[in-house]
N, C-alpha and C positions, 0 to 999 in steps of 0.2 A: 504494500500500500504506500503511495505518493502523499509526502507530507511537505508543507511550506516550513522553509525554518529562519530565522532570522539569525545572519552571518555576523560580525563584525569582525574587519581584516584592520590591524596597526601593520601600517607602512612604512617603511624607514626607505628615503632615497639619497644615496649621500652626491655632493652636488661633482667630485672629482674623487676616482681614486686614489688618490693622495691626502687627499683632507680628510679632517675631522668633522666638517661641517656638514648639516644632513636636514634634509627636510621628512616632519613626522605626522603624520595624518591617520585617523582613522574611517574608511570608509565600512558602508552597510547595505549587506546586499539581502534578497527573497530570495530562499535559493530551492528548489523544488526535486525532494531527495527521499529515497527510499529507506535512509539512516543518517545518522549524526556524523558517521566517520564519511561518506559519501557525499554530505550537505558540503564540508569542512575542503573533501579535494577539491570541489566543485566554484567552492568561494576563490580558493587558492589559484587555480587557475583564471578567474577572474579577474581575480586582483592584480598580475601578474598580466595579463592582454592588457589591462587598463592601464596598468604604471610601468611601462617596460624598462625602466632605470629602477626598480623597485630592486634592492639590496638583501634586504630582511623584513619577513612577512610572519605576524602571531594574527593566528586565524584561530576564534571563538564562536561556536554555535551556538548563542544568547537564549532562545526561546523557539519553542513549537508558537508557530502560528496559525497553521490550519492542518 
């Protein structure tokens, strides 16, 4: 059975490989998944097409939604 799950991906882009400096965002996606650990790749790959300098990604499955 297909469940909607509510994602949240923290993002870490850092702006050179050399630096220290980094930009850190949390985005939040619907992600429509048959388990928790399946919601999770699902976001991850998301996250990841959306922020292709994306460095380091903490992917949390917050909530059943439907």
């Amino acid at each position: 059975m297909v469940h909607t799950y509510e994602v949240l991906v923290d993002i870490r882009e850092y702006f050179e490989l050399t630096s220290s400096a980094s930009h850190n965002e949390t985005a939040r996606y619907e992600v429509d998944a048959e388990s928790r650990q399946v919601a999770d790749g699902m976001a991850r790959i998301q996250a990841k097409r959306d922020h292709p300098k994306c460095t380091e990604c903490d992917v949390r499955v917050t909530r059943l939604l439907r």
